[in-house]
C-alpha positions as CSV (number, residue, x, y, z in Angstrom):
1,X,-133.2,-3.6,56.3
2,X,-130.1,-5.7,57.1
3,X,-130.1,-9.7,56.9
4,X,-127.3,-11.1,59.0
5,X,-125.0,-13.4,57.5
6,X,-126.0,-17.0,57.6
7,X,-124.0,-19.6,58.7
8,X,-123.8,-23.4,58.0
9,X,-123.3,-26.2,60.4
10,X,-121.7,-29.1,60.4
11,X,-124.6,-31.1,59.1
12,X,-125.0,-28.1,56.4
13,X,-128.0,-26.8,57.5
14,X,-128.2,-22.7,57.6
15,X,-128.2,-21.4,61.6
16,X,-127.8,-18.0,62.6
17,X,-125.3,-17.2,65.3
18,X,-122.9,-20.3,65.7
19,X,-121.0,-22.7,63.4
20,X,-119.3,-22.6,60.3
21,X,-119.6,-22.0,56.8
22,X,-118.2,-25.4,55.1
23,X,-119.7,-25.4,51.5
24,X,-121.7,-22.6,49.6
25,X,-123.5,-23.1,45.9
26,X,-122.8,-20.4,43.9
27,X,-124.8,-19.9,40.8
28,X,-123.2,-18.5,37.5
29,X,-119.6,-18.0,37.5
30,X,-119.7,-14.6,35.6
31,X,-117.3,-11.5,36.8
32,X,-119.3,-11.6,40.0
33,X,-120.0,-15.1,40.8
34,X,-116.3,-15.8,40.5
35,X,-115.2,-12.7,42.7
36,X,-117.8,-14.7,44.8
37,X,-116.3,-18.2,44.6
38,X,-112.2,-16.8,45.1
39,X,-113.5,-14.6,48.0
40,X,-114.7,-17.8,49.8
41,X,-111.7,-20.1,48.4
42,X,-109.3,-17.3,49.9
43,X,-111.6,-18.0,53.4
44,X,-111.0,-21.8,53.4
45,X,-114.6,-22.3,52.1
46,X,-115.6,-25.2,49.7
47,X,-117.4,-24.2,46.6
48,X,-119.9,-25.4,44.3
49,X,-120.0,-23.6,41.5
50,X,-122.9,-24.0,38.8
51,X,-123.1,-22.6,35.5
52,X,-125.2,-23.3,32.1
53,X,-122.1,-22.8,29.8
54,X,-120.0,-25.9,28.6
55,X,-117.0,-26.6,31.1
56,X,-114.8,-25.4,28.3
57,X,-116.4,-21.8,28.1
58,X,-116.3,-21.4,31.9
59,X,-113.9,-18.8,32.7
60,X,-112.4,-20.3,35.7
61,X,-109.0,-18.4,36.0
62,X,-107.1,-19.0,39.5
63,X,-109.9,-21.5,40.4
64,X,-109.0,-23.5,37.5
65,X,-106.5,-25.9,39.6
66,X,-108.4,-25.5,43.0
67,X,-109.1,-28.7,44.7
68,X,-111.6,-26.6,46.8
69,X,-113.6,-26.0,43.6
70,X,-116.4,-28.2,42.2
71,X,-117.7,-27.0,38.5
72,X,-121.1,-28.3,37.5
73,X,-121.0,-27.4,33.6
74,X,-122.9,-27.3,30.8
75,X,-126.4,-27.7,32.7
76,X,-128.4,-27.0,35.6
77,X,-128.1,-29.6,37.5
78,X,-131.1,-31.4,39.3
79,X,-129.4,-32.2,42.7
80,X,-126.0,-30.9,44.2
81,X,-123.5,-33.4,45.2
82,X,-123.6,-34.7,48.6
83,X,-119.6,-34.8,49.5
């Protein structure tokens, strides 16, 4: 089966078929959640990244300096930023 990709509107709310993607959680920032999270930097997506390690055992490489990046360290959080 294939699942089309899902885009986000302006409001953030998943749409099929129109709008754009503007923010996307990603959840773990091990080999492949950080391919993840610089694939969708390189695409001029904001990210949100999540992971249960302490900020300072994150490895973050090029993202490290990215404005575009949010890191949420440390712990799971209980809600995701609004901005």
């Amino acid at each position: 089966m294939r699942v089309p990709w899902q885009r986000i509107d302006a409001d953030g709310v998943g749409i099929k078929g129109s709008g754009e993607w503007r923010r996307v959680l990603v959840y773990g920032l091990g080999l492949s959640g950080r391919a993840a999270a610089e694939w969708l930097r390189g695409r001029g997506v904001e990210v949100v990244a999540v992971d249960r390690r302490p900020p300072g055992e994150v490895p973050l490489g090029p993202l490290a300096d990215d404005p575009g990046v949010r890191l949420l360290a440390g712990r799971e959080p209980e809600t995701l930023p609004d901005d």
